[in-house]
TORRO-788241 format. One record per atom (N, C-alpha, C): x, y, z; residue in three letters. Coordinates in steps of 0.02 Angstrom, whole numbers, plus 32768, in hexadecimal, padded with zeros to 4 digits. Layout:
TORRO-788241
XYZALA...
***
This chain:
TORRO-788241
154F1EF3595EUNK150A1EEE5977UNK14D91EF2593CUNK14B01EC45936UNK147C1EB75908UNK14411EED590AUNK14251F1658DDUNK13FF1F4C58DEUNK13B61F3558DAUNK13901F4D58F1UNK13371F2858E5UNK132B1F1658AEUNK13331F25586FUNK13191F1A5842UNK134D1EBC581CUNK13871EDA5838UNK139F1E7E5833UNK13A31E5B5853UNK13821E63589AUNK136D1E3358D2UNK13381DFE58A8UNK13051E49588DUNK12C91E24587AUNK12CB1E015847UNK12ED1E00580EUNK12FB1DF457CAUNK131B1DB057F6UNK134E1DA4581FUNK13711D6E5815UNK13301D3D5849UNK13081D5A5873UNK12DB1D2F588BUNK12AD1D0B5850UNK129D1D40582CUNK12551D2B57EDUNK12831CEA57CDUNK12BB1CF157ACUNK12EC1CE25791UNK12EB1C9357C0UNK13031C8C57EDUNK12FE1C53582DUNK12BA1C345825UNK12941C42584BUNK12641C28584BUNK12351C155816UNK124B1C2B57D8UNK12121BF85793UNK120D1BCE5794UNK12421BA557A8UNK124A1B5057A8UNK124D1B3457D1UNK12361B475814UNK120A1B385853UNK11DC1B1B5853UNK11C91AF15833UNK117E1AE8580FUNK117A1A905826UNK11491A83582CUNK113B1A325838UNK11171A2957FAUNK112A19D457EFUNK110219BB57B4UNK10DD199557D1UNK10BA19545796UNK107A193D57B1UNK108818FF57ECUNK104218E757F5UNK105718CA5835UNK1068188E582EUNK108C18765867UNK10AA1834586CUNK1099181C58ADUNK10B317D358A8UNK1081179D58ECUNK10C217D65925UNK109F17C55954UNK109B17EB59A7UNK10B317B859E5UNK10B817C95A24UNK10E6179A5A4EUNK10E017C05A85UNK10F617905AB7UNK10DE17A45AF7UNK114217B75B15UNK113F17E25B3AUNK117917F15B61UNK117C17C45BA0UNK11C017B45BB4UNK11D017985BEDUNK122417AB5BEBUNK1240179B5C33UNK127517A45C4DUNK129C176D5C2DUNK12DC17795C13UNK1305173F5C05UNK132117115C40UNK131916C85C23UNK135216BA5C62UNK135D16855C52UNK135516405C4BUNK139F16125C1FUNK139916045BDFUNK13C416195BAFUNK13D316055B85UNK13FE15D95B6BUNK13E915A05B4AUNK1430155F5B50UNK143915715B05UNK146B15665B01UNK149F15745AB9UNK14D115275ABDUNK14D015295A7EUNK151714E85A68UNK155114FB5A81UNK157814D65AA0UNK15BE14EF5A9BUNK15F614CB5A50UNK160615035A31UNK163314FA5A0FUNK166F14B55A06UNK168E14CB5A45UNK16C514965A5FUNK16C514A15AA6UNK16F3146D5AC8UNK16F814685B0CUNK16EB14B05B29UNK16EF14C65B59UNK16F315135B72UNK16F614FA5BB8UNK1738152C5BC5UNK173515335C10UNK171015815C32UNK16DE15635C68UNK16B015A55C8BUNK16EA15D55CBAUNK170D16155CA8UNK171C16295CCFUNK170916645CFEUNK1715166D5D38UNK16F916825D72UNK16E416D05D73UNK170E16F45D38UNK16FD17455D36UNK170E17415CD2UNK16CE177E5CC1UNK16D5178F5C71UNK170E17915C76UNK173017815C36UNK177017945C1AUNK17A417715C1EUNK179B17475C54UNK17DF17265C64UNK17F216E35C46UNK183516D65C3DUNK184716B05C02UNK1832166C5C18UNK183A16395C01UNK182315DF5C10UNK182A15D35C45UNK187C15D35C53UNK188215C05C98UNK189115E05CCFUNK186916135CE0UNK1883164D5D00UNK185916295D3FUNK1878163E5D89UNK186816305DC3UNK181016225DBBUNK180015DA5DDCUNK17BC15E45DF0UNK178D15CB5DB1UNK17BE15BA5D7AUNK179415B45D3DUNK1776155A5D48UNK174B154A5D1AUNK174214EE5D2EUNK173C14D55CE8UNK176F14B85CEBUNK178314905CA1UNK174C14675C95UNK176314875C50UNK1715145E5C19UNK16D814625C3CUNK16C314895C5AUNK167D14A15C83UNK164714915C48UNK164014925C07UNK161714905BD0UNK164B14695B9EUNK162614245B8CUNK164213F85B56UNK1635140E5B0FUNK165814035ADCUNK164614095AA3UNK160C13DE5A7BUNK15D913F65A88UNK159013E85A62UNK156F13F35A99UNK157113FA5AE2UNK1543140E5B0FUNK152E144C5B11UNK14FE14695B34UNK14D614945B3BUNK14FA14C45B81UNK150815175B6BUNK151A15475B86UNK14D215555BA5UNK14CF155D5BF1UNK14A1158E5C05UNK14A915DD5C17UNK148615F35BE5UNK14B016415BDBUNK147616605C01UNK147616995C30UNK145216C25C54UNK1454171E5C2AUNK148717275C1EUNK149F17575BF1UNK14CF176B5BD6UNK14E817945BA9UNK151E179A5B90UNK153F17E15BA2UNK157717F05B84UNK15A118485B99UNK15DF18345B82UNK15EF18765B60UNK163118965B2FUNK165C18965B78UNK16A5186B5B62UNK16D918765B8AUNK170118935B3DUNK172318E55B4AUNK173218FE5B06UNK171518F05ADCUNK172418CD5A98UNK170818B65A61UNK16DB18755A6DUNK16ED184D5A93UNK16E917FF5A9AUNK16A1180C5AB9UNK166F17D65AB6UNK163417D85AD2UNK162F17885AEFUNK162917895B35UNK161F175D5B6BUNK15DF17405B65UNK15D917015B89UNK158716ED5BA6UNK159E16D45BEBUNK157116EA5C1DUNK156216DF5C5CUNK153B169B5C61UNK155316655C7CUNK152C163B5C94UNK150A163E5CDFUNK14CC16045CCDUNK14A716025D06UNK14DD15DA5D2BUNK151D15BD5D21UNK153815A05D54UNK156415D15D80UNK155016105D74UNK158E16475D88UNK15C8164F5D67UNK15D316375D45UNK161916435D17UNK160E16685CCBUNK164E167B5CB4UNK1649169B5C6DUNK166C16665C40UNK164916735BF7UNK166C16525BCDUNK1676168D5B84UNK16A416805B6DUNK169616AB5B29UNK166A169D5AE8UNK164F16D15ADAUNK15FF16BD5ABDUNK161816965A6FUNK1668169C5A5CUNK167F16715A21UNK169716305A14UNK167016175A59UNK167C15D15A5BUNK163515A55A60UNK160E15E55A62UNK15B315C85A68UNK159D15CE5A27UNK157615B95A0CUNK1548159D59D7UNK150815C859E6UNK1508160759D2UNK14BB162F59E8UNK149A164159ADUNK14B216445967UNK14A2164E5950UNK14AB1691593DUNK14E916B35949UNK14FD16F5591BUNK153016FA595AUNK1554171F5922UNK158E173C593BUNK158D17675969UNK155517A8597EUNK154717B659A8UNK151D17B659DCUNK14FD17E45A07UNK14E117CF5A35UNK14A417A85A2FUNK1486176D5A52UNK144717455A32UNK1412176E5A41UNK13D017635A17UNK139C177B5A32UNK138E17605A65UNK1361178E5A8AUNK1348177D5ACFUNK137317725AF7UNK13B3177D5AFEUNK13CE17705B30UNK13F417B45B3CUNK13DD17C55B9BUNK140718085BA1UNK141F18295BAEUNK143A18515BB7UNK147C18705BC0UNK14A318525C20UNK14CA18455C16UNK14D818445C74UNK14EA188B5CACUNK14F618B65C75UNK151219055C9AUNK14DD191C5C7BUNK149F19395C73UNK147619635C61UNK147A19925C4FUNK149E19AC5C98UNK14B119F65CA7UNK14831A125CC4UNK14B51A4E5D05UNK14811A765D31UNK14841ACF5D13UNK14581AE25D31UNK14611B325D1FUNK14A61B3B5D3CUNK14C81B6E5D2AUNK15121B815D3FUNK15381B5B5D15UNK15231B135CEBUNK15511AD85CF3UNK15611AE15CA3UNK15121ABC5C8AUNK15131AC65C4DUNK15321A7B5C17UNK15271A785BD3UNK15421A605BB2UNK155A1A705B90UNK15951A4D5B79UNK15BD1A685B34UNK159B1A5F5AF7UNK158F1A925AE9UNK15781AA15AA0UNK158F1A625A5EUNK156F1A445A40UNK15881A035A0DUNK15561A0559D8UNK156C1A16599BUNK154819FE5972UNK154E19A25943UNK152319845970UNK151C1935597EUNK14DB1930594FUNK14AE19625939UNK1479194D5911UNK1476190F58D9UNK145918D358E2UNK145418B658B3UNK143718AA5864UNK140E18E65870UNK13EB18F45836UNK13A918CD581EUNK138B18AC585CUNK134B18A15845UNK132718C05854UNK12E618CB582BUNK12A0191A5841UNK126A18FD587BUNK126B18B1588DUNK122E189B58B4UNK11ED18DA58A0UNK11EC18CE586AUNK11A818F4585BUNK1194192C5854UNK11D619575849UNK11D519A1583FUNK120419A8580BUNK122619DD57E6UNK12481A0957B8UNK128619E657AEUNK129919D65781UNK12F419B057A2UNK130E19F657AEUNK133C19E957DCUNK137C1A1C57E6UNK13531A6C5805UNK13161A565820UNK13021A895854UNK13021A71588AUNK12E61AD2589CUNK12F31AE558F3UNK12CA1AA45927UNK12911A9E58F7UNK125F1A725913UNK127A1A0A590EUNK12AC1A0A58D6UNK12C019C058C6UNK12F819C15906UNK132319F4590CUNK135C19EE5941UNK133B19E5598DUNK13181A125981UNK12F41A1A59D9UNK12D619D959E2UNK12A719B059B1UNK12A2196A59BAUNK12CE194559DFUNK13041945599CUNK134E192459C3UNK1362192A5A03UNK136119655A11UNK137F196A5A4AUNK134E194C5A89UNK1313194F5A70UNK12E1192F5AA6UNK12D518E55AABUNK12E618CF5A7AUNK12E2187D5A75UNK1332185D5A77UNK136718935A82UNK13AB187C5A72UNK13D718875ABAUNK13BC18E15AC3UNK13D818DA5B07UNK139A18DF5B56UNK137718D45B43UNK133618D95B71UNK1310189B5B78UNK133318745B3AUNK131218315B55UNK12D918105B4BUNK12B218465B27UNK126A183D5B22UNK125718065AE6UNK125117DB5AE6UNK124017A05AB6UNK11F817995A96UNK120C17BF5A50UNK11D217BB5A13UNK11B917FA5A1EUNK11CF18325A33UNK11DF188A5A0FUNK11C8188459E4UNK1191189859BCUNK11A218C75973UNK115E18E65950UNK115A1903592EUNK112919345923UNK10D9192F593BUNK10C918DD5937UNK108418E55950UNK108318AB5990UNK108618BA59CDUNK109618A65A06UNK107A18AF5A37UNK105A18735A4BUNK1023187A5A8CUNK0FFC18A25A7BUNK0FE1189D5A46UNK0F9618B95A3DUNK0F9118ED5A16UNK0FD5191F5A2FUNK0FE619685A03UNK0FFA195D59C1UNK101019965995UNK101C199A5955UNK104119D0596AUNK108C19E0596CUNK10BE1A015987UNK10D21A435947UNK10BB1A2F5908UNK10D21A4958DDUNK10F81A7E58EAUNK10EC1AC058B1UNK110E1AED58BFUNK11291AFA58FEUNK116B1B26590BUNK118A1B335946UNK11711B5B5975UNK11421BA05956UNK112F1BC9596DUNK10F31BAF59A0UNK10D41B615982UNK108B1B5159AFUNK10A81B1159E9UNK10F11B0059DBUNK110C1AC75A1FUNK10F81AC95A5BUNK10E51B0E5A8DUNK10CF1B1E5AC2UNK108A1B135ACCUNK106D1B135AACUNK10161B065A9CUNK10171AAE5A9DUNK10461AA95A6BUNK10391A4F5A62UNK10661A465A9BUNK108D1A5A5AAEUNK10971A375AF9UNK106B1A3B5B30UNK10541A725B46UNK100D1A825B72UNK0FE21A355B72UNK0FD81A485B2AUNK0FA619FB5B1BUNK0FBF19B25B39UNK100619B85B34UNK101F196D5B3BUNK102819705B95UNK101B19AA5BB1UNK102A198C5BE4UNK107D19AC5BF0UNK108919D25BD8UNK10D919CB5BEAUNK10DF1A205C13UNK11001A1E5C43UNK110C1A615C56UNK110D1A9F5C38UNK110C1AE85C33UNK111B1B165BFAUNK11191B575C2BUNK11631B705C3AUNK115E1BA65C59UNK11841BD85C43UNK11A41C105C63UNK11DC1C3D5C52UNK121B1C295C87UNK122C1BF75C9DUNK12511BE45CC1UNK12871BC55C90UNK12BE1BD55C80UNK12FA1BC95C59UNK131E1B8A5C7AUNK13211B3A5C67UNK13451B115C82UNK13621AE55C56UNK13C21ABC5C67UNK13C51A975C35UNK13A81A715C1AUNK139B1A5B5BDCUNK13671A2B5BCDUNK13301A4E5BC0UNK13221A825BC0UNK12E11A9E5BA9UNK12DA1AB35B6EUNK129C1AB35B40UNK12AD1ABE5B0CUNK127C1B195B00UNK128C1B315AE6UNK12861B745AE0UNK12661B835A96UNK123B1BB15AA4UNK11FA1BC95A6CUNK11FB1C135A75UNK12011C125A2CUNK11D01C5759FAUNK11BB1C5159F3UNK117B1C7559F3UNK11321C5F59CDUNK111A1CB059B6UNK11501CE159B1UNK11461D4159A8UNK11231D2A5954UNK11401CF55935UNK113D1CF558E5UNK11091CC858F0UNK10EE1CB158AFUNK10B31C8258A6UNK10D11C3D58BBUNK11101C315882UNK113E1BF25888UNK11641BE458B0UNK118E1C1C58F2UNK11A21C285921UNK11E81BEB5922UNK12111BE15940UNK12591BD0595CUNK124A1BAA598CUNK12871B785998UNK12741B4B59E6UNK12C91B3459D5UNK12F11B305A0DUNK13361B415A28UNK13291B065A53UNK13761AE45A70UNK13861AB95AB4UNK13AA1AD75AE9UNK13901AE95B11UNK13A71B0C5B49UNK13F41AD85B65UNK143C1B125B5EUNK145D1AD65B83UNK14A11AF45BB5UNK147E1B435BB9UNK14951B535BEEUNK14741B985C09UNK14741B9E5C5EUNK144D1BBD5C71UNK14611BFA5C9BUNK14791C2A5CAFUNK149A1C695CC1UNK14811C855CE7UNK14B31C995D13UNK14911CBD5D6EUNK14561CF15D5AUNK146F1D235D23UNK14351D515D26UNK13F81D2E5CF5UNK13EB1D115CE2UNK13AA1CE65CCFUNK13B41CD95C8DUNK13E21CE75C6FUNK13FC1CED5C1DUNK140E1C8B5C13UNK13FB1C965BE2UNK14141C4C5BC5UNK142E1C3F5B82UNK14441C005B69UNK14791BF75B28UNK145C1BCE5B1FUNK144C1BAE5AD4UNK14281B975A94UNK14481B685A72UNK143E1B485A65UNK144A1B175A1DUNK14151B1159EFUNK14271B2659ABUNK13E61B215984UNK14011B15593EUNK13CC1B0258FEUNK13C81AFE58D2UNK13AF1B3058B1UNK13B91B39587AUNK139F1B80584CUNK137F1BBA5864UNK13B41BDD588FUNK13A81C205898UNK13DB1C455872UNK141C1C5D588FUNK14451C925875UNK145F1C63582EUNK14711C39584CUNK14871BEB5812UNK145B1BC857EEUNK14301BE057B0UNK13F41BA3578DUNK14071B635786UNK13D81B4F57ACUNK13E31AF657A4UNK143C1AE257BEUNK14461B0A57D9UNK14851AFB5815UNK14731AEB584CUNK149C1AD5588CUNK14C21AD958C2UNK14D91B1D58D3UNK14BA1B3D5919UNK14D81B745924UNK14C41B7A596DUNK14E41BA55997UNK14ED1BB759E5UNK14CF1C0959E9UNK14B51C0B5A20UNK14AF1C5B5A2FUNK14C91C645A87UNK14CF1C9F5AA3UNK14EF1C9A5AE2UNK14B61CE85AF1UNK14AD1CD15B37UNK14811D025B55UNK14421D0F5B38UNK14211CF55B2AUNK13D81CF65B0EUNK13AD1D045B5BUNK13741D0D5B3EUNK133C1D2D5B78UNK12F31D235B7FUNK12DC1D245B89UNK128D1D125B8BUNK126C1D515B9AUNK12541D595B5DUNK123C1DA35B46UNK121A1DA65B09UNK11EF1DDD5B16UNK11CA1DF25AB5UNK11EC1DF65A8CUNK122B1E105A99UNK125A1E215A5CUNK12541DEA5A17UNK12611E0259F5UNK12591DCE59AFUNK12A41D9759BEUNK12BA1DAF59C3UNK12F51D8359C8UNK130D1D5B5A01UNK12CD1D545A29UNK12DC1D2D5A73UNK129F1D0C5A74UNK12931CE45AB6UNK12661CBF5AB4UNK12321CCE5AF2UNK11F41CB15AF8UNK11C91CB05AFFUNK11A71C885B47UNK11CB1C3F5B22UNK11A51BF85B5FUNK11DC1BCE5B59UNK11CA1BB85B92UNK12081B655B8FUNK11E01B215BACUNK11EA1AF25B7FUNK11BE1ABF5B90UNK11E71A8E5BB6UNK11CD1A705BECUNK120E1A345C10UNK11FC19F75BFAUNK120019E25BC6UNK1207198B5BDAUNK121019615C06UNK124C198D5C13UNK1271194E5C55UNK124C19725C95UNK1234195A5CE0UNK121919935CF7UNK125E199F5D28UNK125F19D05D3BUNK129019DE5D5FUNK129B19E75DAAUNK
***
């Protein structure tokens, strides 16, 4: 058990590099919903994630090689990452042309996740800052809002706000219009603001007694990838504060 004085040390420690830099062009949010991608080579659409070419129900060559995938969203079967078409079927996302190896921007997630449910914890960060710190709390929490939330053109100065530091996200969300309560949900993104520069976490799982689990960048880990389990919404220095919804729920 961590004693007060290295709670606080590893918060001060965390949060320096919480920090937003200067501003960049801004974008309006909307809901994802078709995205056409190249197909690689032929692909057959089959009827449930995961299942091999010709597994019951599948429809050969459903997507030609140079035609256009209509992808609705994507999701990790184990390692492998799927796209959902608008035709109802799955294809595997390594036969589409999206433009990275992993998940595309703006397009998002198909399992979300519910409270009780949750997501599996992944460090998938790609490592761009959209306008904040590389390899911070504030560059990941981006990510996760424009990566698994869907939100198209995220990043530090957005719809009007200037998101900077972590500690002021709840304020510049207020501004934008976006929800901001103490209500803990997946997909929510979660604020300190106890420090000047304050912390901001991806909510991605949610617990009967009101406790929730984290994914974040430079807290216990500088300029890492790291998880916390049972966090709280509280003064405490080492918990949080507000949770902003993007997505509304």
């Amino acid at each position: 058990m961590r004693t007060k004085t290295k709670t606080t040390t590893a918060l001060l420690a965390a949060t320096a590099l919480c920090t937003g830099l200067g501003a960049a062009s801004g974008g309006t949010a909307h809901a994802a919903t078709v995205h056409k991608f190249t197909a690689k080579v032929d692909i057959n659409g089959r009827a449930r994630i995961g299942q091999p070419a010709n597994a019951p129900g599948h429809v050969e060559n459903q997507y030609r090689k140079g035609h256009k995938v209509p992808v609705v969203c994507q999701e990790y079967y184990g390692s492998a990452l799927w796209n959902k078409t608008s035709d109802k079927t799955w294809v595997p996302d390594k036969y589409v042309k999206t433009g990275t190896d992993g998940r595309a921007p703006g397009v998002p997630d198909c399992n979300p996740g519910k409270p009780g449910k949750g997501q599996t914890p992944r460090d998938d960060f790609n490592h761009k800052t959209y306008g904040f710190a590389a390899d911070n709390c504030t560059a990941f929490a981006a990510f996760r809002v424009v990566d698994r939330l869907g939100v198209k053109g995220f990043r530090n100065d957005w719809k009007g706000q200037h998101f900077g530091n972590a500690g002021t996200w709840d304020n510049a969300a207020r501004g934008a219009h976006l929800k901001v309560d103490k209500k803990p949900v997946v997909g929510g993104i979660a604020v300190n603001d106890v420090h000047k520069v304050g912390h901001v976490a991806y909510i991605n799982k949610v617990h009967k007694d009101g406790s929730f689990d984290v994914e974040e960048y430079n807290w216990n880990n500088p300029l890492h990838y790291g998880t916390r389990s049972h966090v709280h919404l509280s003064n405490a220095q080492a918990d949080f504060q507000h949770v902003i919804h993007f997505k509304r729920s």
